[in-house]
VOPAGU-2260 file (C-alpha; in pm, 1 decimal, decimal comma):
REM VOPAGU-2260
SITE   aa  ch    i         X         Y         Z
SITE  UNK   A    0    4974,0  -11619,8   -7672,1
SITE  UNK   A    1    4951,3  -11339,9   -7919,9
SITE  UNK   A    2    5295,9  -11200,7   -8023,1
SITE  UNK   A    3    5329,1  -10846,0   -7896,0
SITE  UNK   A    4    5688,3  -10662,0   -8046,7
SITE  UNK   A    5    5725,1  -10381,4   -7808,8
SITE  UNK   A    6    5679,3  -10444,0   -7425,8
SITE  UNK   A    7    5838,2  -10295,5   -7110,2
SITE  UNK   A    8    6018,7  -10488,9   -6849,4
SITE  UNK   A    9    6050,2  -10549,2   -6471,2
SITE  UNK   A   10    6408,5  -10652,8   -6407,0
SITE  UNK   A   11    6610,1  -10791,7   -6176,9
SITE  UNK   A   12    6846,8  -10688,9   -5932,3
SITE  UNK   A   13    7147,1  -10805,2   -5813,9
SITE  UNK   A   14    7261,7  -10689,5   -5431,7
SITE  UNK   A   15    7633,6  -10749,7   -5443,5
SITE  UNK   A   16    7820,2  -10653,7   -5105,2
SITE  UNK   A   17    8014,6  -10385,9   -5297,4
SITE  UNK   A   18    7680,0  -10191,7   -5458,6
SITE  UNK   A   19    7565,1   -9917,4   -5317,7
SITE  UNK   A   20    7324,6   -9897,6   -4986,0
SITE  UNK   A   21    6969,5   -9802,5   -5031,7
SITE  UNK   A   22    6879,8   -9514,2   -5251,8
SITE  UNK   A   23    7200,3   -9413,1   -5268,8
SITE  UNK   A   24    7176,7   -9679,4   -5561,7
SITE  UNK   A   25    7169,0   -9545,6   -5902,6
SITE  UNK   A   26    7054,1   -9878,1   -5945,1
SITE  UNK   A   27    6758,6   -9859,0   -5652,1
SITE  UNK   A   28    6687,7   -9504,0   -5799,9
SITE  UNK   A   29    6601,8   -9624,2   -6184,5
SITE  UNK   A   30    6419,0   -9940,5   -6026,0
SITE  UNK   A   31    6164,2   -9705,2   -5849,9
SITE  UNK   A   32    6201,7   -9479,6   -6166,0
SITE  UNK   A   33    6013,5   -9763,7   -6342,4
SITE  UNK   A   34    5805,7   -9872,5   -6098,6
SITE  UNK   A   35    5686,7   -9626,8   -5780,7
SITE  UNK   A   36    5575,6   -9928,6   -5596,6
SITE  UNK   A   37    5902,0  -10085,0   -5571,6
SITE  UNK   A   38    6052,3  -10118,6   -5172,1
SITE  UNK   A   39    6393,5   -9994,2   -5103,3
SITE  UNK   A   40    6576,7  -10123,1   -4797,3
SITE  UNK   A   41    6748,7   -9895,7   -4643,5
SITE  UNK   A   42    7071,3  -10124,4   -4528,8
SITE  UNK   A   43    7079,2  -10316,8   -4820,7
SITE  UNK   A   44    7319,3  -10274,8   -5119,3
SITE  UNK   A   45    7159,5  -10229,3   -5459,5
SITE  UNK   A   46    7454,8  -10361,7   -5634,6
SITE  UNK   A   47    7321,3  -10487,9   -6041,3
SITE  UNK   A   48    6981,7  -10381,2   -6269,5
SITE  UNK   A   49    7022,3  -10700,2   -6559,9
SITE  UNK   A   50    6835,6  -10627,4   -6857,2
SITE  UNK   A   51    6791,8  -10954,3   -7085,6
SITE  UNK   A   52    6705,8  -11292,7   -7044,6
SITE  UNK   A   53    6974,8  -11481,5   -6860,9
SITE  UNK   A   54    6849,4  -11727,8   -6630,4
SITE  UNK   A   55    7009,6  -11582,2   -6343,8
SITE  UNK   A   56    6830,0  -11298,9   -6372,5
SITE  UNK   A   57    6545,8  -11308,9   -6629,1
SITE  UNK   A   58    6321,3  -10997,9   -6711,2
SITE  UNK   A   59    5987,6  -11012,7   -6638,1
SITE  UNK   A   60    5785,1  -10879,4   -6912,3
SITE  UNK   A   61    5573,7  -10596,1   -6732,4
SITE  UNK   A   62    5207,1  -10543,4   -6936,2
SITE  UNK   A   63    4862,7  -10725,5   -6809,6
SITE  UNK   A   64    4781,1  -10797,9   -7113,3
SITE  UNK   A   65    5020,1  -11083,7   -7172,2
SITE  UNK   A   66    5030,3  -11390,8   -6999,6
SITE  UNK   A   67    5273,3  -11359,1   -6681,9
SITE  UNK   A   68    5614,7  -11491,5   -6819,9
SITE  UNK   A   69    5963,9  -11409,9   -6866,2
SITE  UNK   A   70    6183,3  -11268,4   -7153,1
SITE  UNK   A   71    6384,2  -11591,1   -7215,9
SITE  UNK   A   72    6021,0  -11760,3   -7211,5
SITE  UNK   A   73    5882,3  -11507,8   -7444,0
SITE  UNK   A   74    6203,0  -11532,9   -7701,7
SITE  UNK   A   75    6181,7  -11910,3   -7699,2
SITE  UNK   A   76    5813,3  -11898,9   -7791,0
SITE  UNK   A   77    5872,5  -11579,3   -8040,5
SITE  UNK   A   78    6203,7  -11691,7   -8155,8
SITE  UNK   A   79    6179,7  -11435,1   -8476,2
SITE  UNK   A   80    6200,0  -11100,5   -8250,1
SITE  UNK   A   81    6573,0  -11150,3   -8213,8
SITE  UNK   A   82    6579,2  -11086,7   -8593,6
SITE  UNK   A   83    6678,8  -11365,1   -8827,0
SITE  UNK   A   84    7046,4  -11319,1   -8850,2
SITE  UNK   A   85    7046,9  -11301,1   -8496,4
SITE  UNK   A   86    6859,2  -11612,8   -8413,8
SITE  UNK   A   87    7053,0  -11809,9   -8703,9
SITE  UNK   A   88    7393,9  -11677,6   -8533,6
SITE  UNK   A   89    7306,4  -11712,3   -8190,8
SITE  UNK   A   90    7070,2  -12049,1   -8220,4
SITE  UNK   A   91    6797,5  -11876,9   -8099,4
SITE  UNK   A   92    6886,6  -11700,0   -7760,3
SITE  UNK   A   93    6899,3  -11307,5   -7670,1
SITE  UNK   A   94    7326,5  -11254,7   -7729,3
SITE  UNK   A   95    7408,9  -10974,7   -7472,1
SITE  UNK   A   96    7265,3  -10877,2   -7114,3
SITE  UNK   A   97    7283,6  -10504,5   -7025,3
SITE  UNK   A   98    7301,4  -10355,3   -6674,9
SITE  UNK   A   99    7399,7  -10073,4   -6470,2
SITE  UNK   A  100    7578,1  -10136,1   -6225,5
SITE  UNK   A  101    7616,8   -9858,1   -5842,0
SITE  UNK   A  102    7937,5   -9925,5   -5720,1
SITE  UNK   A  103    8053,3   -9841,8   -5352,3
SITE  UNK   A  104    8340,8  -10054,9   -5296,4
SITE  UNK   A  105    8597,7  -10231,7   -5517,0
SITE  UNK   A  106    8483,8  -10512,4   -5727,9
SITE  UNK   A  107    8704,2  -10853,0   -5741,0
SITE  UNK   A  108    8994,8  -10899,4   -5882,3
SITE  UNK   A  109    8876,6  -11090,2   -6186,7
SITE  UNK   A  110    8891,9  -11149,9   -6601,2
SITE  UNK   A  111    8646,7  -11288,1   -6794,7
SITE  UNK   A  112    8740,6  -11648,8   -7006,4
SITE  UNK   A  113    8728,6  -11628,1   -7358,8
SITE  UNK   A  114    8500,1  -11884,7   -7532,8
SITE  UNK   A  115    8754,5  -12236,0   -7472,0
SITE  UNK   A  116    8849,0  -12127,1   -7161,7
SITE  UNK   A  117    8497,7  -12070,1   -7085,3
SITE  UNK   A  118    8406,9  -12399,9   -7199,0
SITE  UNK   A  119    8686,0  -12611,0   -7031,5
SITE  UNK   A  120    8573,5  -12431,8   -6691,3
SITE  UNK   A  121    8206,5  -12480,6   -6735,0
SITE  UNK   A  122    8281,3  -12822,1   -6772,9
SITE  UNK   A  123    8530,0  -12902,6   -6530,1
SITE  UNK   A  124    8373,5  -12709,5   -6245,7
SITE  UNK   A  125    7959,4  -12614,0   -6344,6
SITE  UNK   A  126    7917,3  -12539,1   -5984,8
SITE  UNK   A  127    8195,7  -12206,4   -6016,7
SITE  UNK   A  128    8140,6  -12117,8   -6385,1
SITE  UNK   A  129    7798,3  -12147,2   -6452,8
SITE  UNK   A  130    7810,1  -12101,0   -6865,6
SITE  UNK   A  131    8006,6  -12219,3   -7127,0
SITE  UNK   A  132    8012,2  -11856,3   -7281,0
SITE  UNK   A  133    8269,6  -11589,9   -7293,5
SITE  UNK   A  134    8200,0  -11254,8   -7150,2
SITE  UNK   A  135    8360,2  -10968,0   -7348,2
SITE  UNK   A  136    8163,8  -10670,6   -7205,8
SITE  UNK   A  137    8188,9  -10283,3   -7217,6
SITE  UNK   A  138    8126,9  -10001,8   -6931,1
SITE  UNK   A  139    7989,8   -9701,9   -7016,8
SITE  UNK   A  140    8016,9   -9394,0   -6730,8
SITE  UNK   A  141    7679,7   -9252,6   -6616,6
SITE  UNK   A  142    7862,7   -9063,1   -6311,5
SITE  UNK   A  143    8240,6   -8945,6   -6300,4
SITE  UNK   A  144    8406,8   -9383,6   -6258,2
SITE  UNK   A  145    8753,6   -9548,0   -6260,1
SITE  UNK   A  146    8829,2   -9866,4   -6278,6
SITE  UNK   A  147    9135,0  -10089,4   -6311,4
SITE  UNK   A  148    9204,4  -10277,6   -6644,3
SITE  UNK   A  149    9498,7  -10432,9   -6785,8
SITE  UNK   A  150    9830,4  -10377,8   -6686,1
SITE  UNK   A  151   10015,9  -10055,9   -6689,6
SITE  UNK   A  152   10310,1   -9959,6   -6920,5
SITE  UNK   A  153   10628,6  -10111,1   -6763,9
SITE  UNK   A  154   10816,7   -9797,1   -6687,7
SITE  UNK   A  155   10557,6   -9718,1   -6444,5
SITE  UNK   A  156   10510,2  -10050,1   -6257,6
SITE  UNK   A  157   10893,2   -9999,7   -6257,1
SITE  UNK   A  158   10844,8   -9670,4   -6106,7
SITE  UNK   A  159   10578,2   -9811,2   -5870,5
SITE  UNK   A  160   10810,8  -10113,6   -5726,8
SITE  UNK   A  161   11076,7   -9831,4   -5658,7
SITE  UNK   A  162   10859,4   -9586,3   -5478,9
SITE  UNK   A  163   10673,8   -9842,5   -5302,9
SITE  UNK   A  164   10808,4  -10066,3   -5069,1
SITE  UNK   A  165   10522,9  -10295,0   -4947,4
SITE  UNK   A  166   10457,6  -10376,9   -5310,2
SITE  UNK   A  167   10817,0  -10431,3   -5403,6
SITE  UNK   A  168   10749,0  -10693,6   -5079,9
SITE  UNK   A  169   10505,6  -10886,7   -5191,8
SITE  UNK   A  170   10687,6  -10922,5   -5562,9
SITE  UNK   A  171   11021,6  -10979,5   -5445,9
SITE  UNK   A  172   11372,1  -10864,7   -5551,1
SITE  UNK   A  173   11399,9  -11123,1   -5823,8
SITE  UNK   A  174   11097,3  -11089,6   -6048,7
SITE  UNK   A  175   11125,0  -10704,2   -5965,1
SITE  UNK   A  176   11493,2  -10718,3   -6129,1
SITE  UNK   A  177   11363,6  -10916,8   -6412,3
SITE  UNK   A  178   11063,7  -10708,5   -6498,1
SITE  UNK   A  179   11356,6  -10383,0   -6522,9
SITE  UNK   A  180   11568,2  -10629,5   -6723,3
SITE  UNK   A  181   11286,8  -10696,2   -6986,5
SITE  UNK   A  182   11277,3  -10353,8   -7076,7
SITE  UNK   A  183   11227,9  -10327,6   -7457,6
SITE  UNK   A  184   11181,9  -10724,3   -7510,4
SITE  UNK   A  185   10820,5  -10749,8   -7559,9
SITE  UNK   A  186   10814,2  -11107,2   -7486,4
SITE  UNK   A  187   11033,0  -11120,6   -7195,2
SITE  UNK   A  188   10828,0  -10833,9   -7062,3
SITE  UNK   A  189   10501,8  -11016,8   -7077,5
SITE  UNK   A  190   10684,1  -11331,8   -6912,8
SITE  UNK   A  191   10849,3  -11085,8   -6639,9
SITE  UNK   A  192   10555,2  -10918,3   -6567,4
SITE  UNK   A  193   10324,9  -11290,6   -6539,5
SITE  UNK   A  194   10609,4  -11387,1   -6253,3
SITE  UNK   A  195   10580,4  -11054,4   -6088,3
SITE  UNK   A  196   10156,4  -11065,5   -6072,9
SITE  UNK   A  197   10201,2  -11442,0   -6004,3
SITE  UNK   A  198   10377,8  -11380,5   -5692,9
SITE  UNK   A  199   10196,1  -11094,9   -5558,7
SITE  UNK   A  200    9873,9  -11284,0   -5605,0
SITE  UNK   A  201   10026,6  -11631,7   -5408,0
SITE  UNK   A  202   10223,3  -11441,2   -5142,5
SITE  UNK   A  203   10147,4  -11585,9   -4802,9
SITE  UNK   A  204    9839,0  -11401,1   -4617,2
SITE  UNK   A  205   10047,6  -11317,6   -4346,1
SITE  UNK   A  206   10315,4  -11180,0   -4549,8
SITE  UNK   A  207   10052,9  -10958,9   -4720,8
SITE  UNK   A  208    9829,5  -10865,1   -4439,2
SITE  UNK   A  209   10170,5  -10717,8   -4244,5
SITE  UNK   A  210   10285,8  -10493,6   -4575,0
SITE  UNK   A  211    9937,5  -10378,5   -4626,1
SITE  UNK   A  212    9872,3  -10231,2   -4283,2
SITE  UNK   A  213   10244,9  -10126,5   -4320,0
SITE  UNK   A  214   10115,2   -9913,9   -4628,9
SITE  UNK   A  215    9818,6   -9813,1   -4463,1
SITE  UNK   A  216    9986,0   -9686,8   -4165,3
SITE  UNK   A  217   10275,5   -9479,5   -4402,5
SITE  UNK   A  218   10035,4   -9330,4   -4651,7
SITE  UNK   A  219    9822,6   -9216,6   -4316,1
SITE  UNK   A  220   10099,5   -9026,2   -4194,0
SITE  UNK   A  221   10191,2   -8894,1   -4562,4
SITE  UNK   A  222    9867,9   -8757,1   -4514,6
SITE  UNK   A  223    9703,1   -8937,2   -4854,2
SITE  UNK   A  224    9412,1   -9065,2   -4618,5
SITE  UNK   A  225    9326,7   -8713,8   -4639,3
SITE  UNK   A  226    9290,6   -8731,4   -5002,0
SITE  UNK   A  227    8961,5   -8765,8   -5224,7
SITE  UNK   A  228    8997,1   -9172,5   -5270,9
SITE  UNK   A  229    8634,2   -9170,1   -5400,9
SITE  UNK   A  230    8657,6   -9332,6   -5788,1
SITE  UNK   A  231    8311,1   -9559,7   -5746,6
SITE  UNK   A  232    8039,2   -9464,8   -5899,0
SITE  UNK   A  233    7791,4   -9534,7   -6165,8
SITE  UNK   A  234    7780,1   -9715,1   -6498,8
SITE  UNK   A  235    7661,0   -9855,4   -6772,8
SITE  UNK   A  236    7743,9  -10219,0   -6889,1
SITE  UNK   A  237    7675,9  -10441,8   -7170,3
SITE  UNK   A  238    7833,1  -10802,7   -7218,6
SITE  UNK   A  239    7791,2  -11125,0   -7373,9
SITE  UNK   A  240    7519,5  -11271,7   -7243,6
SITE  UNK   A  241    7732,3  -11519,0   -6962,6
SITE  UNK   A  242    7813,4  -11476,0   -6592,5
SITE  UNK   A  243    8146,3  -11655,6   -6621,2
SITE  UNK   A  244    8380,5  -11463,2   -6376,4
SITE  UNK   A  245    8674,9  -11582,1   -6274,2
SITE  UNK   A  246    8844,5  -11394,0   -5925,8
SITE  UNK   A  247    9136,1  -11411,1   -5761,5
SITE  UNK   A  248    9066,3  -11159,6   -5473,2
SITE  UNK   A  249    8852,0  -10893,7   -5257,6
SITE  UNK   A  250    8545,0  -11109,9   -5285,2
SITE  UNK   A  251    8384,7  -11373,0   -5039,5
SITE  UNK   A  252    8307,7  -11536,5   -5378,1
SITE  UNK   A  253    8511,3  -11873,5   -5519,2
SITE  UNK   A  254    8872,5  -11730,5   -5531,5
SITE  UNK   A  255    9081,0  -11883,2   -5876,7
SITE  UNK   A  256    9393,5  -11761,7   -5835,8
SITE  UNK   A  257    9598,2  -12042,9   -6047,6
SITE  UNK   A  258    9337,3  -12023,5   -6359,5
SITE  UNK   A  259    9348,6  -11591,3   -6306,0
SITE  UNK   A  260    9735,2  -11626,0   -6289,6
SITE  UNK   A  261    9735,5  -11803,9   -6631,0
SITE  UNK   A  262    9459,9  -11686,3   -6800,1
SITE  UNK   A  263    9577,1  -11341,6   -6846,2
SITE  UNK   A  264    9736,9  -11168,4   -7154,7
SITE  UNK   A  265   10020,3  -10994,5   -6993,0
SITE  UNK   A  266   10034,8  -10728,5   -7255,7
SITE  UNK   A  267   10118,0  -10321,3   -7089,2
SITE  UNK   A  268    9968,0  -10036,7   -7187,7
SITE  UNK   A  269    9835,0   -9744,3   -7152,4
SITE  UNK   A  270    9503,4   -9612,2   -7004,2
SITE  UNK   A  271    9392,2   -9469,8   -7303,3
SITE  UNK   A  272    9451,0   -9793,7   -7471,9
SITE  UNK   A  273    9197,4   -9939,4   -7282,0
SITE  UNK   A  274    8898,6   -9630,3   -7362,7
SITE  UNK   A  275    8694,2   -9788,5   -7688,0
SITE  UNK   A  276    8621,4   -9457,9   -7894,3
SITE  UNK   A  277    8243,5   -9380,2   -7941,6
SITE  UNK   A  278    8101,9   -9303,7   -8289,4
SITE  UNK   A  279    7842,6   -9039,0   -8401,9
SITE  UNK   A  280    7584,1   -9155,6   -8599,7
SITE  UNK   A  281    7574,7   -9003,9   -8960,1
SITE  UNK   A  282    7219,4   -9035,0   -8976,4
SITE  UNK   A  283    7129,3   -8944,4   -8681,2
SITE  UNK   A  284    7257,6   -8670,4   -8464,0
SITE  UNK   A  285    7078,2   -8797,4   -8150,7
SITE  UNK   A  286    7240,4   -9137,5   -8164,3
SITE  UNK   A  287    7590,7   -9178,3   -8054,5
SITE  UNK   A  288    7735,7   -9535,1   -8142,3
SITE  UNK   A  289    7964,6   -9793,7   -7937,3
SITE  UNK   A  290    8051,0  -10104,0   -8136,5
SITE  UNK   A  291    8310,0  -10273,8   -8005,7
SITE  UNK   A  292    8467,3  -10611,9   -8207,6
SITE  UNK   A  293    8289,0  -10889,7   -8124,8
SITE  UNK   A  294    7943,5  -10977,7   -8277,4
SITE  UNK   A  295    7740,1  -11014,9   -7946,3
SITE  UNK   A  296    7621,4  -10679,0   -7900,3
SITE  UNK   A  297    7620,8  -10274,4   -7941,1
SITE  UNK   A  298    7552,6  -10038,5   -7769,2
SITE  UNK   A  299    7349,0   -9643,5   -7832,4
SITE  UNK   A  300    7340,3   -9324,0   -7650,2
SITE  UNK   A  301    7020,7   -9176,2   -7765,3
SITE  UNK   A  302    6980,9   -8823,7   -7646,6
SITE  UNK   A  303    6684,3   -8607,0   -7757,0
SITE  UNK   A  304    6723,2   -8294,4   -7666,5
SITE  UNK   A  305    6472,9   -7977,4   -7590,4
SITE  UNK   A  306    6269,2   -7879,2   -7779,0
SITE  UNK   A  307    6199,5   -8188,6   -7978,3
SITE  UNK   A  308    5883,9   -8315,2   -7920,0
SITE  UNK   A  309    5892,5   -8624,7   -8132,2
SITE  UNK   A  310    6134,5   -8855,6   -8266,8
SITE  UNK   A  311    6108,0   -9230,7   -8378,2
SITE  UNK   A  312    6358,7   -9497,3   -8258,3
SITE  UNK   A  313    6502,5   -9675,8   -8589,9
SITE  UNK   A  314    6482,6  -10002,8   -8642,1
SITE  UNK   A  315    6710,0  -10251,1   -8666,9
SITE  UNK   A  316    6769,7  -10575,4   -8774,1
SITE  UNK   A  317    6806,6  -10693,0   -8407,5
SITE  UNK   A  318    6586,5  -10720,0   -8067,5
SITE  UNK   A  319    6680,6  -10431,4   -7841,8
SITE  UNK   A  320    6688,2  -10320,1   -7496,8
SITE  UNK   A  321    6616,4   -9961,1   -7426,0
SITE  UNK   A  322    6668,8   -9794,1   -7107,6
SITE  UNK   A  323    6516,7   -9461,7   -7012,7
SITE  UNK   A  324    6839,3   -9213,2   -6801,8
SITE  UNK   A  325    6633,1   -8913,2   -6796,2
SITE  UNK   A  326    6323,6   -8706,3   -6925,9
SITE  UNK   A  327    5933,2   -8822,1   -6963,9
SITE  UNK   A  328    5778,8   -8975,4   -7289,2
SITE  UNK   A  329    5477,2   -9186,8   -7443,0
SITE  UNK   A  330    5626,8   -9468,8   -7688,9
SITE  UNK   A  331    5394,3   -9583,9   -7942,6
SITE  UNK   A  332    5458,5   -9837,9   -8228,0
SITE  UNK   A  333    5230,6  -10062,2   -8421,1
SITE  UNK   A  334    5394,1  -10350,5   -8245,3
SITE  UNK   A  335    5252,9  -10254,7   -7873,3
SITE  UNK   A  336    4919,5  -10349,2   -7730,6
SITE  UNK   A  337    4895,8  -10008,8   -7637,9
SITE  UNK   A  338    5117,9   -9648,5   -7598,0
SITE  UNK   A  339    5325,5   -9739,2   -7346,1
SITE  UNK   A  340    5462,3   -9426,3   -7051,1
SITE  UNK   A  341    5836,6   -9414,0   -7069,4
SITE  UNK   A  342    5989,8   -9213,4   -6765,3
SITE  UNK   A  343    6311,3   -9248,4   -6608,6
SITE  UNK   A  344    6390,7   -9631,9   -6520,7
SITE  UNK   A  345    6177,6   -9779,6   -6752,3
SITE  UNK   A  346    6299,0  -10057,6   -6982,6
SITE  UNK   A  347    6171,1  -10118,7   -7296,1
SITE  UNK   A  348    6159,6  -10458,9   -7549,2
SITE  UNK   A  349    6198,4  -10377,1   -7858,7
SITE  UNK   A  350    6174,9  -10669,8   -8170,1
SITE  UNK   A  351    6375,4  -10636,2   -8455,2
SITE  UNK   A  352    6281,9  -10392,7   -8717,2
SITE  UNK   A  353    6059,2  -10255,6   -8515,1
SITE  UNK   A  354    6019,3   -9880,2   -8491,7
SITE  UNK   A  355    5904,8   -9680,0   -8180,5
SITE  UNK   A  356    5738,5   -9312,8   -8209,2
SITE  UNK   A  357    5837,4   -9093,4   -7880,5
SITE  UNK   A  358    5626,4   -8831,0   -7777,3
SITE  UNK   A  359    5879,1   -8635,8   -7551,9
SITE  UNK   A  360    5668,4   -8458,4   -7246,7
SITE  UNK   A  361    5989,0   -8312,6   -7051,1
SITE  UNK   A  362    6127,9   -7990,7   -7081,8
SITE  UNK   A  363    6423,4   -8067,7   -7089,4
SITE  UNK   A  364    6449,2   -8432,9   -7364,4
SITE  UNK   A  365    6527,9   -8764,2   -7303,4
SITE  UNK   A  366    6829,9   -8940,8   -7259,0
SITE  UNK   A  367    6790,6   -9333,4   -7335,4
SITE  UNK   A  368    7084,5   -9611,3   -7405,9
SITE  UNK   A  369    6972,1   -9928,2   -7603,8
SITE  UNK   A  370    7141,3  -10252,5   -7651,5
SITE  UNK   A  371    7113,8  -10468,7   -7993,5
SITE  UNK   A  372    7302,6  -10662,6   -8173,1
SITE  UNK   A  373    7417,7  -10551,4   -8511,4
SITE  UNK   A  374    7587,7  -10835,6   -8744,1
């Protein structure tokens, strides 16, 4: 098998109930972006594109030219394309999977384990947690996107248990009057506000099922049904490379409540607390930069704009993944069999410090985002 360092990639999809239907699909959309020939169903939801090489969903590397076989069988056999500081630190395997995910309805309830958590699962119940990995991961918005992280500051979960009575319910008066009792005690608060989740997420069904359509009925008549609720949307994500997920609600998937329950950090803040800053490139103005702590991956915005006609990819000291957003382009680099088309939805292999040459062809530039891994 000759070693080839720049290679695109057909990869798979994931079509979770909550994705969104059809072509409607960012995710649908980018997969006939990259490949024409690709069949949509119409009814079906188009949910998860995963870039990498985790065995769930495994790239297929996408050139005639090379043997049929799949990214985590390529790395194995070309172990030196993750870069050597990669391959020492990660024994060998790709560190991060990248997706985008088209979301239509609201994901589970769920946190991701850290590494001995993740562990301890894995090996107490292989069947639910399939790795013994931790998942930090990032979401980056392609489309205007909300989503739910952490906990809120306490004055306003205060403010929520006043103002709203079904949730006040499902707490109950005595962890509600402990939670406004914590109040400037940053440990009781985290202990007040662990009893008050605890019992909202072990309430009995009944109980719950009566205060929701309770809610549902009084915000009706308040006239909020008549309100914009739309916050879906699209996005970019990039994680460790692990499908450890453990959920505790709206999901037909294995349902953790206890290990969710205790699992969780407890700590209030902010929403802009939760929004990891992105960094401009000093040299590069194309290239904007998220790098959040943890070793297992970053992430780059690369956006070339009109009229540029060529610019080159920099190496790095990493393997990356590049996906092509928007605009038309011919890659070459002396590490490809041949110049390779890049249009919108195609994915792109890229060995460590390896450099790829773009001849932009659209009017109006190219907007890419590639995942590495910079140690």
């Amino acid at each position: 098998m000759e070693e080839v360092r720049v290679f695109p990639l057909t990869c798979a999809v994931q079509n979770y109930a909550w994705g969104k239907v059809g072509l409607d699909s960012e995710v649908a959309k980018l997969v006939v972006g990259g490949d024409p020939l690709a069949v949509i169903e119409d009814g079906k939801p188009y949910a998860e594109l995963w870039m990498g090489a985790h065995p769930k969903g495994d790239s297929q590397i996408k050139d005639n030219r090379i043997a049929q076989t799949t990214l985590g069988q390529w790395i194995a056999h070309f172990p030196a394309c993750l870069g050597s500081k990669v391959k020492d630190t990660f024994q060998g395997q790709l560190p991060f999977l990248f997706k985008v995910l088209s979301v239509n309805t609201a994901l589970s309830i769920q946190a991701h384990p850290n590494r001995e958590l993740a562990a301890r699962l894995h090996t107490q119940f292989p069947e639910h947690y399939p790795d013994d990995n931790h998942k930090p991961e990032m979401a980056i918005a392609l489309t205007y996107f909300q989503g739910l992280c952490g906990f809120r500051p306490v004055e306003e979960i205060l403010g929520f248990l006043k103002s709203v009575p079904e949730f006040h319910a499902l707490v109950g008066k005595e962890a509600a009057e402990e939670l406004r009792c914590s109040v400037g005690d940053a440990v009781r608060t985290r202990q007040a506000l662990k009893k008050c989740f605890t019992r909202m997420m072990n309430c009995e069904k009944k109980v719950f099922v009566d205060q929701l359509n309770m809610l549902v009925k009084r915000v009706t008549e308040e006239g909020a049904a008549d309100k914009d609720t739309s916050s879906s949307n699209d996005c970019i994500e990039c994680m460790a490379c692990s499908d450890n997920t453990v959920r505790a609600g709206l999901t037909p998937k294995y349902i953790d409540v206890n290990t969710l329950c205790e699992m969780l950090n407890y700590i209030p803040a902010p929403s802009a607390a939760k929004i990891f800053p992105s960094v401009q490139d000093s040299s590069d103005p194309c290239v904007t930069v998220y790098d959040p702590p943890v070793p297992d991956f970053t992430v780059m915005r690369i956006q070339v704009p009109a009229p540029v006609k060529q610019y080159t990819v920099a190496p790095v000291d990493s393997a990356s993944i590049l996906l092509v957003i928007e605009g038309d382009a011919t890659a070459a680099s002396a590490g490809a069999l041949s110049d390779v088309s890049l249009r919108r939805g195609t994915v792109l292999f890229v060995s460590a410090n390896e450099s790829v040459l773009l001849h932009v062809t659209s009017q109006a530039g190219v907007t890419m985002f590639r995942a590495c891994c910079l140690l």
